[in-house]
C-alpha positions as CSV (number, residue, x, y, z in Angstrom):
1,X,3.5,-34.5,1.7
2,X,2.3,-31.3,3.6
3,X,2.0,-28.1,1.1
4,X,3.1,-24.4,1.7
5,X,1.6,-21.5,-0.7
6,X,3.6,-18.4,-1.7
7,X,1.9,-15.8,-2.8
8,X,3.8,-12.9,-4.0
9,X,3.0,-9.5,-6.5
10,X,3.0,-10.2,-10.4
11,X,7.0,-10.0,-10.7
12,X,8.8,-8.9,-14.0
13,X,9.8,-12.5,-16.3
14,X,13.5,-11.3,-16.3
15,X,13.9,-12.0,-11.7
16,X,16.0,-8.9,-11.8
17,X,14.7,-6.9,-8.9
18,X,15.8,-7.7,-5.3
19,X,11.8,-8.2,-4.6
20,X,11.6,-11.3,-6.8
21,X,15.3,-12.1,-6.1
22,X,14.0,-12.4,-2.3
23,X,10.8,-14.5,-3.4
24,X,12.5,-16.7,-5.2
25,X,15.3,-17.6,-2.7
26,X,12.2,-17.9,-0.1
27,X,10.4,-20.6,-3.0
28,X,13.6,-22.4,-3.3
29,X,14.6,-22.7,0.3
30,X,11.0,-23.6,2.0
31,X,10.6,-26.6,-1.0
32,X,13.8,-27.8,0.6
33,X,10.8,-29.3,3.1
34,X,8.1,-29.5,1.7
35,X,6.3,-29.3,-1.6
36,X,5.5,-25.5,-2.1
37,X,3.0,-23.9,-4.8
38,X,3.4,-20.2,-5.7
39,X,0.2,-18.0,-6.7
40,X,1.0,-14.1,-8.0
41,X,-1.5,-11.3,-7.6
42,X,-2.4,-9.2,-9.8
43,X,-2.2,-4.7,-8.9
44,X,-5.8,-3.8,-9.9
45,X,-5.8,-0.5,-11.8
46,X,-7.2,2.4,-10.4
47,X,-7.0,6.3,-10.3
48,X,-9.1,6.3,-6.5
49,X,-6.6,8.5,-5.0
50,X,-9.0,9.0,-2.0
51,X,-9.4,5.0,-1.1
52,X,-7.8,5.7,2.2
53,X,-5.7,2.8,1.7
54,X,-1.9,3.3,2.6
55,X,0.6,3.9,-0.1
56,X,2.5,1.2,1.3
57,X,-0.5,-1.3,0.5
58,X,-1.6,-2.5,-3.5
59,X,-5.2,-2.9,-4.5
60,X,-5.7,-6.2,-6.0
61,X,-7.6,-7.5,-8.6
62,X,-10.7,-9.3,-7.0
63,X,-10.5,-12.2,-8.9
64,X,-7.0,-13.5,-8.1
65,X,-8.0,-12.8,-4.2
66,X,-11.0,-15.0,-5.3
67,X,-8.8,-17.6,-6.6
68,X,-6.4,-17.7,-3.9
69,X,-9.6,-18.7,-1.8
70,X,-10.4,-21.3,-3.8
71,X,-6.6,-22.5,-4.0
72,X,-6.3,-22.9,-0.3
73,X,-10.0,-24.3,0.3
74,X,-8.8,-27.0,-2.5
75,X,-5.5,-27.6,-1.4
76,X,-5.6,-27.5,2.5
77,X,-1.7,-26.0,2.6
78,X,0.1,-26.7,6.0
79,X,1.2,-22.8,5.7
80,X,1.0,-19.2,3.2
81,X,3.9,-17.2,3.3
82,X,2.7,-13.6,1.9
83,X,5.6,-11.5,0.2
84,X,5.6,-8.5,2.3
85,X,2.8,-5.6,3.3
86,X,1.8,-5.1,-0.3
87,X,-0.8,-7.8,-0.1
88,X,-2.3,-6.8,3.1
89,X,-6.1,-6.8,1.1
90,X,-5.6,-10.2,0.2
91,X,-3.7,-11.5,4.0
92,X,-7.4,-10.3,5.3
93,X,-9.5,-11.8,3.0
94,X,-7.4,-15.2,3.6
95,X,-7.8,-14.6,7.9
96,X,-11.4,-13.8,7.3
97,X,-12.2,-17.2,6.3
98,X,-9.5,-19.2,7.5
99,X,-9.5,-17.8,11.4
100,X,-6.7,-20.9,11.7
101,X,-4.1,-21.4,9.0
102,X,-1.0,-20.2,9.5
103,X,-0.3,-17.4,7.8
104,X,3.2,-15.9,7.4
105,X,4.3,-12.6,6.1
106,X,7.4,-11.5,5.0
107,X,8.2,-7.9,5.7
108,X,11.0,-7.4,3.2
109,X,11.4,-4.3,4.3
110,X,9.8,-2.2,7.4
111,X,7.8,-0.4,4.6
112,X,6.3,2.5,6.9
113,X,9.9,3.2,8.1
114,X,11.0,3.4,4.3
115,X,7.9,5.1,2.7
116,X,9.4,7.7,5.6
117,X,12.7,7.8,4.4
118,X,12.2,7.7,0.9
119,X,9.6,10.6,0.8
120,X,11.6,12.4,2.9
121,X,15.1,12.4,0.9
122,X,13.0,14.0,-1.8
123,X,12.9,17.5,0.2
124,X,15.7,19.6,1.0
125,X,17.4,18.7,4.0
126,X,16.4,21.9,5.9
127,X,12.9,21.9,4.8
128,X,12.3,17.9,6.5
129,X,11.3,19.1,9.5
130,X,8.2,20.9,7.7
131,X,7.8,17.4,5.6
132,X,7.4,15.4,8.9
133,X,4.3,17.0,9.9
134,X,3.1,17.2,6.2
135,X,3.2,13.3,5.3
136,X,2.3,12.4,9.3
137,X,-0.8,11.5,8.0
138,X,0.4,9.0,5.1
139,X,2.9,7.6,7.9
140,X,0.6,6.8,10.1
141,X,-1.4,5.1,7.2
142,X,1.5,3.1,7.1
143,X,2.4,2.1,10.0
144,X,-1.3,0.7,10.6
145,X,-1.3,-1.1,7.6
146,X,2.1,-3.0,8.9
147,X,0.2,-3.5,12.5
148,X,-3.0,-4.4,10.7
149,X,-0.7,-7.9,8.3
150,X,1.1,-8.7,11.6
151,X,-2.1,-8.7,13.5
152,X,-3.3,-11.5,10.7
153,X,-0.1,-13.1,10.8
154,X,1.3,-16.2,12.7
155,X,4.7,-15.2,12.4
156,X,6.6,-12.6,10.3
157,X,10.1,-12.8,8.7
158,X,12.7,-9.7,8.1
159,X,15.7,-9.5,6.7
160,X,18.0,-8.6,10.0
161,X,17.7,-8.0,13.7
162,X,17.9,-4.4,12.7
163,X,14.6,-4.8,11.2
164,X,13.4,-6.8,13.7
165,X,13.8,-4.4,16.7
166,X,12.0,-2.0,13.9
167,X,8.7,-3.9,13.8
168,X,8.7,-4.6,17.6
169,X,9.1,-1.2,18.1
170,X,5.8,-0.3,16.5
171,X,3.8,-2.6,19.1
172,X,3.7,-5.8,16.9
173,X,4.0,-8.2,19.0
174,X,4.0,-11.4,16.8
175,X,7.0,-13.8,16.7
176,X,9.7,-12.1,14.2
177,X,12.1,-14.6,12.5
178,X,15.4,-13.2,10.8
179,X,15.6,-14.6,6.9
180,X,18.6,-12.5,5.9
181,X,18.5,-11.6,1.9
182,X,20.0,-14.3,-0.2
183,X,23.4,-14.1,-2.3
184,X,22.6,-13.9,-5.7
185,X,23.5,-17.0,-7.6
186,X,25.3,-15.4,-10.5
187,X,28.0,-13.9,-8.3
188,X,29.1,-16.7,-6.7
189,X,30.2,-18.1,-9.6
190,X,31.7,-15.6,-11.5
191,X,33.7,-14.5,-8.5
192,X,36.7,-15.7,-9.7
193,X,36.7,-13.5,-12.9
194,X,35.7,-10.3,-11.2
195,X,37.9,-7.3,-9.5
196,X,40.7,-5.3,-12.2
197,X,43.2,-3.5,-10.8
198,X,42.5,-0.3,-12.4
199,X,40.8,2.4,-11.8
200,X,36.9,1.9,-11.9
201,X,34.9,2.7,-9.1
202,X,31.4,0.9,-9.5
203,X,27.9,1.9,-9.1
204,X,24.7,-1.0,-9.0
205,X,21.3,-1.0,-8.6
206,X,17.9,-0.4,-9.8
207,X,18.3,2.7,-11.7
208,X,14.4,3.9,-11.3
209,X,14.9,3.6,-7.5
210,X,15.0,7.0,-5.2
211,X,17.9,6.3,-3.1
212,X,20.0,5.0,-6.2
213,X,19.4,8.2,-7.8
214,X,20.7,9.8,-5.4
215,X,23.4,8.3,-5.2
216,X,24.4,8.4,-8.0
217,X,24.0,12.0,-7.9
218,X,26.4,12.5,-5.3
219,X,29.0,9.9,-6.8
220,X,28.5,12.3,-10.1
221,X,28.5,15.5,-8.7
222,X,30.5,15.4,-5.4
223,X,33.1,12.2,-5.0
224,X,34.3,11.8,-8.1
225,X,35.4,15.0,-8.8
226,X,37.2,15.2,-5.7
227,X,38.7,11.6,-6.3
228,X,39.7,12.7,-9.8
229,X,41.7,15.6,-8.4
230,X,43.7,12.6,-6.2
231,X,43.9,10.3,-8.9
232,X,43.1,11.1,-12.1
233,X,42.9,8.1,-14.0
234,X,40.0,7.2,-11.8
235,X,36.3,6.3,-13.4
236,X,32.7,5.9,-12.5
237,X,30.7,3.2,-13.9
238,X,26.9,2.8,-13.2
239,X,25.3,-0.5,-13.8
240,X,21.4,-1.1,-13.5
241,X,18.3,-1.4,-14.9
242,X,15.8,1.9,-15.9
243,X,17.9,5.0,-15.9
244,X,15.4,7.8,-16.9
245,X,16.8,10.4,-19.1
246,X,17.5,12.6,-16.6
247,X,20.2,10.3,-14.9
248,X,21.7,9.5,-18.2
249,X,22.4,13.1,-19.3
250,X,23.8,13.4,-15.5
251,X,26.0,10.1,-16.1
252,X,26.9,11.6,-19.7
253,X,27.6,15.1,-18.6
254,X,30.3,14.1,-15.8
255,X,31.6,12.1,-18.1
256,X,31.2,8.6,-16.6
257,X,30.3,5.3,-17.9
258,X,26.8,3.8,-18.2
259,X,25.5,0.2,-18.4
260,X,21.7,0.3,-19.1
261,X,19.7,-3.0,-18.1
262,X,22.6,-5.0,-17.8
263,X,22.3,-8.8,-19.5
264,X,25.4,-9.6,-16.9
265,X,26.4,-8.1,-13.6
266,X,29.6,-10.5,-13.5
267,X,30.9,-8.0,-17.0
268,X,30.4,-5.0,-14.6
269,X,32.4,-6.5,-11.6
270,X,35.0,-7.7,-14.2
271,X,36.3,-4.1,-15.0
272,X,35.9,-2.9,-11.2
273,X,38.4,-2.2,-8.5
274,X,35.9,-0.8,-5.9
275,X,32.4,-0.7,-5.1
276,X,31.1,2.9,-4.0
277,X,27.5,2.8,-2.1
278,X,26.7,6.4,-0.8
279,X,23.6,5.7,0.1
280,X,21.5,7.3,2.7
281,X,17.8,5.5,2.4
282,X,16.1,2.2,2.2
283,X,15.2,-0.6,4.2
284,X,16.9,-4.3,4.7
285,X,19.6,-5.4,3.4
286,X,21.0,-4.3,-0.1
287,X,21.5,-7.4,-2.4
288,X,24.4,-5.0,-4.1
289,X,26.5,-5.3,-0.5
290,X,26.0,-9.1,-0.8
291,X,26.8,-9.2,-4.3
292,X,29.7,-7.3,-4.2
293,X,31.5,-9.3,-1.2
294,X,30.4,-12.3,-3.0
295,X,32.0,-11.6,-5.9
296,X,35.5,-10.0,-4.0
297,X,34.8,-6.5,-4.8
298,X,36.0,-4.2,-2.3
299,X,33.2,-2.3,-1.1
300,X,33.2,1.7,0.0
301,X,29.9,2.2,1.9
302,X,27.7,4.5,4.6
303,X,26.8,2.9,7.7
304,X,23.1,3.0,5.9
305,X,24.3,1.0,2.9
306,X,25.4,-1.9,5.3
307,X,22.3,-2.2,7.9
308,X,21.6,-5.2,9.4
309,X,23.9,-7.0,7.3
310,X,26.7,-6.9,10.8
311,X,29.7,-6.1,8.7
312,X,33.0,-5.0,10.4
313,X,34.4,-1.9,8.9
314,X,37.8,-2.0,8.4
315,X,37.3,-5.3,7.7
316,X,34.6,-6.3,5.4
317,X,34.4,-3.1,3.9
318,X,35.4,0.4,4.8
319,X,33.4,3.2,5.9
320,X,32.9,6.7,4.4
321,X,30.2,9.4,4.9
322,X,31.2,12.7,3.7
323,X,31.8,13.1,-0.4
324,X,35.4,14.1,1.3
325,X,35.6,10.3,3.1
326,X,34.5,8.9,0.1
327,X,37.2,10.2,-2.0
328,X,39.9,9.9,0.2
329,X,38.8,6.2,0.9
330,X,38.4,5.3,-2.5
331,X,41.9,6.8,-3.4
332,X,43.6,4.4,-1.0
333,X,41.8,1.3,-1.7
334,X,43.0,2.3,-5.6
335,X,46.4,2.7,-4.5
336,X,46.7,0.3,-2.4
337,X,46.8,-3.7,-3.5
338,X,47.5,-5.5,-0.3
339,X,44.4,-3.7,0.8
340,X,41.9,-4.5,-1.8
341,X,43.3,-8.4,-1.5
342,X,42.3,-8.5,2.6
343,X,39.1,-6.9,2.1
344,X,38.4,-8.9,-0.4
345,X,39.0,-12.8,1.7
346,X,37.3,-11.1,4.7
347,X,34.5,-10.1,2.4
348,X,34.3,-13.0,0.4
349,X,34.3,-15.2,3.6
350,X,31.6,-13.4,6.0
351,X,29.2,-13.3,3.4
352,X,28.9,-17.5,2.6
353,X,29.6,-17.6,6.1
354,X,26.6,-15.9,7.2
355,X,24.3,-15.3,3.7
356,X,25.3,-18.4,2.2
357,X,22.8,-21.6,0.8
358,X,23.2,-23.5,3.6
359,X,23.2,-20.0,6.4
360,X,19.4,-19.1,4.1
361,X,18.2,-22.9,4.5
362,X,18.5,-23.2,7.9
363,X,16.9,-19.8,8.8
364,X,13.7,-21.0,6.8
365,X,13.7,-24.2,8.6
366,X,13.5,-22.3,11.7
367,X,11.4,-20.0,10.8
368,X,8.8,-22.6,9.6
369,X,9.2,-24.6,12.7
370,X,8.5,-21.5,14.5
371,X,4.6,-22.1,13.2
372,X,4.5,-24.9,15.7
373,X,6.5,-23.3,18.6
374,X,6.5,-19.5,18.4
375,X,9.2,-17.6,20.6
């Protein structure tokens, strides 16, 4: 039986991030064809700050490069998906002496567009224009280190046609196949215990991430005042893994609920009404949009928070931008039953419609067919 590596980034034992949620759905999927090993690369540890490398890229430990060599001269694999940009030092040692294996990479995310983003939102708003020209440099950095995988690759995968117009729109000119994010298995089955009809609006995700922070900022400072002033028996809960201490006194201080490194997302979802997702950075699609659909929860989002993921407003979800939209929208999908019961069928249904097992499976399968017949 033909044999596909994976070689990903030493991921965390407890497969809570959406990195190694992604990896593992990608494992799980491409064995549905073929036998598939996975290898993990170690980050080497180093204080060079002047290595000219990108900040988008990780240095690697020089053994585990050395034994993914010996891996694939041993084993002959019919293909090696790389998890995402990352692991560009290793995608070039594997092209340097295997000028003819297919090699795959899986963006993830657009990482030069995000590093963008993401270093960006920490400025001021009017000061960005002066950050632009500042971190032109690093950008560029990045956006050559994306050019320099796909230039290696056979064929890259992203996580929407969003994402794909991205990447051809910094001349890569590679075949690009869409492998939408997967539906994380715990929420499908724990959907039918989840959504209260009280009054908690719900916060998830990684805690230690930038655009989460500031999200929850602006759900703590901004929205939920002004919901509060509509309804007053309304009440934030944040749910994630690593808050720093500064984010808890924040949480603590507006007097709002917090769940630190959850053991269970389906407890969190069990005491919600609404999902709130003011968020204004990142790249692909959010695995807390897919959860939260999965699971029934109405969800309250920007247009950011929803990329590539095709969603309908006023349908699958509803649409605010402003803290004022926010807590106007929240305040009727509160007060309103019928409301929270059609968005959450529509929801519910799009997303195993479109993010589902058997939607994920066959995506793969094209994509890995796509190593015989590019398009």
């Amino acid at each position: 039986m033909m044999t596909y590596l994976q070689v990903s980034l030493e991921q965390d034992e407890n497969q809570a991030s959406g990195r190694e949620l992604r990896d593992g759905a990608n494992y799980l999927n491409m064995s549905n064809f073929s036998s598939v090993s996975r290898i993990f690369l170690k980050r080497k540890v180093t204080t060079d700050k002047k290595s000219g490398r990108a900040a988008t890229v990780a240095p690697l430990e020089k053994e585990g490069i050395e034994q993914l060599l010996y891996i694939i001269r041993d084993v002959k694999p019919r293909a090696v998906l790389f998890e995402s940009v990352t692991l560009l030092q290793a995608v070039e040692a594997v092209r340097r002496v295997e000028p003819t294996l297919p090699l795959i990479v899986d963006f993830h995310n657009v990482e030069s567009r995000l590093y963008r983003e993401m270093r960006l939102a920490r400025w001021p708003r009017m000061m960005r224009p002066v950050a632009a020209l500042v971190l032109q440099k690093r950008v560029r950095q990045a956006v050559e280190a994306d050019r320099r995988v796909a230039q290696c690759a056979t064929s890259l995968w992203v996580c929407s046609d969003a994402d794909r117009r991205l990447v051809q729109s910094i001349g890569i000119d590679r075949p690009v196949f869409v492998v939408a994010n997967p539906i994380p298995a715990w929420s499908l089955a724990a959907s039918a215990e989840c959504c209260a009809e009280g009054g908690d609006v719900l916060f998830v995700g990684h805690l230690g991430y930038g655009p989460n922070k500031l999200a929850v900022r602006e759900l703590a400072l901004e929205i939920m005042p002004r919901l509060r002033r509509i309804m007053p028996g309304a009440r934030l809960h944040v749910c994630g893994r690593g808050p720093g201490r500064k984010l808890q006194r924040l949480v603590a201080a507006c007097g709002a609920r917090l769940t630190s490194d959850p053991p269970d997302l389906a407890q969190a979802y069990a005491t919600a009404s609404v999902t709130a997702i003011p968020l204004r950075q990142g790249g692909g699609t959010r695995l807390k949009v897919l959860e939260a659909l999965a699971v029934g929860c109405p969800v309250v989002a920007t247009a950011k928070a929803v990329e590539g993921l095709d969603l309908v407003p006023g349908r699958h979800y509803l649409r605010a931008e402003t803290p004022e939209q926010f807590s106007a929208v929240l305040a009727k999908v509160l007060s309103d039953a019928p409301l929270r019961m059609r968005l959450r069928e529509a929801g519910r249904t799009f997303v195993l419609t479109n993010f589902g097992d058997e939607a994920r499976r066959e995506a793969v399968r094209m994509a890995l067919a796509g190593i015989e017949e590019p398009t």
